[in-house]
MDTraj code that builds the backbone (N, CA, C; nanometers):
import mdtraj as md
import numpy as np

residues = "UNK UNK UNK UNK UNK UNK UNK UNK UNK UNK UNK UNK UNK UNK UNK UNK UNK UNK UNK UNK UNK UNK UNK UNK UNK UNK UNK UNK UNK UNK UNK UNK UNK UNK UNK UNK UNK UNK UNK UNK UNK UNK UNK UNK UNK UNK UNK UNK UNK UNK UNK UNK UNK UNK UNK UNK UNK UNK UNK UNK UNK UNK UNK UNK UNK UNK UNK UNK UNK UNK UNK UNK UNK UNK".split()
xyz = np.array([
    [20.8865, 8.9500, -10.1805],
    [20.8810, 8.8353, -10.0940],
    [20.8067, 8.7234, -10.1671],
    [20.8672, 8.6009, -10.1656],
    [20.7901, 8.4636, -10.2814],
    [20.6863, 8.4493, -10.1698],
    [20.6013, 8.3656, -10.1603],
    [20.5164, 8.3419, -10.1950],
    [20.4755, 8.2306, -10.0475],
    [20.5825, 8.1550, -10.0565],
    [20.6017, 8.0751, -9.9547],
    [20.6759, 8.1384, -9.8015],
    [20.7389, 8.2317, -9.8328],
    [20.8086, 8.3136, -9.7260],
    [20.7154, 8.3973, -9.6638],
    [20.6141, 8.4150, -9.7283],
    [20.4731, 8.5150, -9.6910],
    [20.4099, 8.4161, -9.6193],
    [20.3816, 8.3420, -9.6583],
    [20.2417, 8.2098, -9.6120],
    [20.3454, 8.1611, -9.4452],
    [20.4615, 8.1249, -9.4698],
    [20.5183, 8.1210, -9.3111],
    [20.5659, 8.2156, -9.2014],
    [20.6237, 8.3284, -9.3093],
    [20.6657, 8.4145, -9.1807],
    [20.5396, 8.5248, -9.1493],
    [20.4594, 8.5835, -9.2168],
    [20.3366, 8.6410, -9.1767],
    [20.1973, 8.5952, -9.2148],
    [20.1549, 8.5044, -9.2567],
    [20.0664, 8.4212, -9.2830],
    [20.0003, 8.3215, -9.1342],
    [20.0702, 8.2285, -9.1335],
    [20.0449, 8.0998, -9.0497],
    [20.0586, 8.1484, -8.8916],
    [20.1547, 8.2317, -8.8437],
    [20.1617, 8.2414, -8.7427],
    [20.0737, 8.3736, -8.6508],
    [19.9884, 8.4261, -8.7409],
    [19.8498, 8.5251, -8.6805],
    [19.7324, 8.4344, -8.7483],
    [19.7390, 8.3294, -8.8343],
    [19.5698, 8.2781, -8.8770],
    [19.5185, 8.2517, -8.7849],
    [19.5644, 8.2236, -8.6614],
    [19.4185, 8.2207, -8.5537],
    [19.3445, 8.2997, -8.5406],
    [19.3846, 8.4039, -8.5090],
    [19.3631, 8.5387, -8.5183],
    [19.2817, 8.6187, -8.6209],
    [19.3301, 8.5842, -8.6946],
    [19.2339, 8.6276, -8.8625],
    [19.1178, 8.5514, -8.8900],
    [19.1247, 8.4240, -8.8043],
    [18.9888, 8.3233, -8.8395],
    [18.8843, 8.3523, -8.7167],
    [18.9244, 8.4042, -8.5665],
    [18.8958, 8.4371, -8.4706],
    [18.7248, 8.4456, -8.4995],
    [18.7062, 8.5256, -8.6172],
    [18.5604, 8.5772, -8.6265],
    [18.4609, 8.4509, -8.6722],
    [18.5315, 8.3029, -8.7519],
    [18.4802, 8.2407, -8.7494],
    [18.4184, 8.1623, -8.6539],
    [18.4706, 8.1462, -8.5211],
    [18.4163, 8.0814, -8.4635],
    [18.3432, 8.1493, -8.3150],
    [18.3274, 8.3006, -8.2910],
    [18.2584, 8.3288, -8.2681],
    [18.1567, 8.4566, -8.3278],
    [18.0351, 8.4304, -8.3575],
    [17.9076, 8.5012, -8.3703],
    [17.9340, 8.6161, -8.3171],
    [17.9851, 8.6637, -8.2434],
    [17.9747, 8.8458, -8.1817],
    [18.0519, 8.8647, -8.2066],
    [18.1789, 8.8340, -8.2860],
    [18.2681, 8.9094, -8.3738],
    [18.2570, 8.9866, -8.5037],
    [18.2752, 9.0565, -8.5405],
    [18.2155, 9.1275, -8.6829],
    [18.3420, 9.0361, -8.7762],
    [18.3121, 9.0415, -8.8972],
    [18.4343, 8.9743, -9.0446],
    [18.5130, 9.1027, -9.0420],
    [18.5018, 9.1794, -9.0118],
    [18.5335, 9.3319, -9.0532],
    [18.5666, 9.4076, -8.9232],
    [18.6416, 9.5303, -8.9446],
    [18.6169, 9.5732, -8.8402],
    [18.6312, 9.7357, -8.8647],
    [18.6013, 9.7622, -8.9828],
    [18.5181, 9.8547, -9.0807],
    [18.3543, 9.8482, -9.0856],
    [18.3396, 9.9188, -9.0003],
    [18.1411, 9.9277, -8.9637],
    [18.1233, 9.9810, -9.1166],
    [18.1632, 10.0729, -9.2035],
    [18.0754, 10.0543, -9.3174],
    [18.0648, 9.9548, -9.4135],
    [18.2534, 9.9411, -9.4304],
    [18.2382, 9.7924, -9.5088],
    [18.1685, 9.6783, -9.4544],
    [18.1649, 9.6610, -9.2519],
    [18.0220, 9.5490, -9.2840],
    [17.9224, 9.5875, -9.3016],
    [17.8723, 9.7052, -9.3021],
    [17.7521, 9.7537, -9.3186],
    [17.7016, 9.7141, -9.4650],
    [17.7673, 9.7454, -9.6089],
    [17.8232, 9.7345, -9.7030],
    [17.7808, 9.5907, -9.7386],
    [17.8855, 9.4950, -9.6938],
    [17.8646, 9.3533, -9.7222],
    [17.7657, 9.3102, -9.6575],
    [17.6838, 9.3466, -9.5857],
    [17.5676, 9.2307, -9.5115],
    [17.4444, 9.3290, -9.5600],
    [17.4388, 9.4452, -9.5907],
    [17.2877, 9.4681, -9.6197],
    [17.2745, 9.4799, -9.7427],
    [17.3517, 9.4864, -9.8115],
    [17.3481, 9.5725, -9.9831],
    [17.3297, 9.3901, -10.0868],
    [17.2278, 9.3805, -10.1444],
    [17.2301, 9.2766, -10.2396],
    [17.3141, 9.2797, -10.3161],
    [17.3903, 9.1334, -10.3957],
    [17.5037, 9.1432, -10.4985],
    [17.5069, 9.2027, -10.5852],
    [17.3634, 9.2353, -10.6899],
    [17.3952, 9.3010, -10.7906],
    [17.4296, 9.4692, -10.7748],
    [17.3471, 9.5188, -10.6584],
    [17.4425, 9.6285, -10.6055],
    [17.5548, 9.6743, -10.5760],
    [17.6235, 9.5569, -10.5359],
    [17.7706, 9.5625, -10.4460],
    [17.8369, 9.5760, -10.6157],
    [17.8096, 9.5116, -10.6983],
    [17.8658, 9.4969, -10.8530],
    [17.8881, 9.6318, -10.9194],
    [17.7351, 9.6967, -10.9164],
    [17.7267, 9.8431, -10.9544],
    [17.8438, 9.9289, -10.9246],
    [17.8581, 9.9469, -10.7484],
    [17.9273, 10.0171, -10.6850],
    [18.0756, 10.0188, -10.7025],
    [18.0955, 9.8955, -10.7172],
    [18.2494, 9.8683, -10.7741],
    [18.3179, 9.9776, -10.8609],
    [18.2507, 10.0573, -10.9572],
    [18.3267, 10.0853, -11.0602],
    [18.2488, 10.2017, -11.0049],
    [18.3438, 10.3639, -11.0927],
    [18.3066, 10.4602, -11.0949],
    [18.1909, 10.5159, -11.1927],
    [18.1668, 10.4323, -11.3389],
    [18.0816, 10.4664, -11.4117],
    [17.9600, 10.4079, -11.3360],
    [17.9658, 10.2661, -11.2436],
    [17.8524, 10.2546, -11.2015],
    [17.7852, 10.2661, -11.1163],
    [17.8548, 10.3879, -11.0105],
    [17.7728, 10.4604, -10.8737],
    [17.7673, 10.6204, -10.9646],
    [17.7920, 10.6821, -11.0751],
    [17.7974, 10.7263, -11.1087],
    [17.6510, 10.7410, -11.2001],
    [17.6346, 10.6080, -11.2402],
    [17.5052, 10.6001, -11.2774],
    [17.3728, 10.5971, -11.2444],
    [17.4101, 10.5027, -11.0980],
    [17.3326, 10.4981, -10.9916],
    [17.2575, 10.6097, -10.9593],
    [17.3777, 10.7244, -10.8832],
    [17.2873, 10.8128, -10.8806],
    [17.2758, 10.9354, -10.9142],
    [17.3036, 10.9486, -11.0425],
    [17.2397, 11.0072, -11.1279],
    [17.0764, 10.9837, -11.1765],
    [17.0537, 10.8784, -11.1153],
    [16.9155, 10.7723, -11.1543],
    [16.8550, 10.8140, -11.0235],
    [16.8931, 10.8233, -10.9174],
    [16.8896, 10.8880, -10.7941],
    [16.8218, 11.0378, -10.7603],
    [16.8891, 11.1147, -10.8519],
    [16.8669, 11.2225, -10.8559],
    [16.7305, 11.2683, -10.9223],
    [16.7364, 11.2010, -11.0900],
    [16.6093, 11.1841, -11.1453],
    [16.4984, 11.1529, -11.0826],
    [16.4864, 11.0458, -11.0254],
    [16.4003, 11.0120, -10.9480],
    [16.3762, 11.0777, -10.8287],
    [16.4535, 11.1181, -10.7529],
    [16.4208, 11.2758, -10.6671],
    [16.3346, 11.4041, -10.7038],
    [16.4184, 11.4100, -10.8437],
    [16.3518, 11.5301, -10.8926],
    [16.2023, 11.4760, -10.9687],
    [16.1835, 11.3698, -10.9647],
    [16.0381, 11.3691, -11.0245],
    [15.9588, 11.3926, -10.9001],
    [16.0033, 11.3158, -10.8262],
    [15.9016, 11.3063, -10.6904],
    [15.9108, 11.4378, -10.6176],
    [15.9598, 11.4988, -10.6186],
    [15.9478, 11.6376, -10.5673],
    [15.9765, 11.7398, -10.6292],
    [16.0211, 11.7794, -10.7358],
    [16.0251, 11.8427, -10.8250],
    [16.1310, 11.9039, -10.8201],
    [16.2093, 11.9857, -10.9444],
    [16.3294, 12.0218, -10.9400],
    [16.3584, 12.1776, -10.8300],
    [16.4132, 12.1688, -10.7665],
    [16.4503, 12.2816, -10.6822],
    [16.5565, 12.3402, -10.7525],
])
top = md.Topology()
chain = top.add_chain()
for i, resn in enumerate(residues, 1):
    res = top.add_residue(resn, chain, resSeq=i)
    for name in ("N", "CA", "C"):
        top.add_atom(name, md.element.get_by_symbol(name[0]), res)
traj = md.Trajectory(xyz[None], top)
């Protein structure tokens, strides 16, 4: 489907709808409680990390370390 056939036949005629959350406050952007959970508490350079598999991968692995110092390895 080009490009322009998208933007009129399913595009334009639900954007009210899709913008809905802009103009009222007790609407969530989302309507995925983790993904807003996700986007509103987690700082950017986190959200960056998480993106990729090497870098939640790293995360917590760093996670773990730090577990196991503070309480020691079980």
């Amino acid at each position: 489907m080009e490009l322009k056939n998208f933007i009129n036949t399913k595009l334009k005629p639900n954007f009210d709808s899709y913008m809905r959350h802009t103009l009222h406050d007790f609407l969530p952007t989302t309507n995925n409680v983790l993904e807003n959970y996700f986007g509103v508490t987690l700082p950017r350079h986190l959200k960056k990390i998480y993106k990729t598999i090497d870098g939640i991968t790293m995360y917590l692995d760093l996670q773990m370390e730090k577990w196991d110092k503070n309480h020691g390895n079980i």
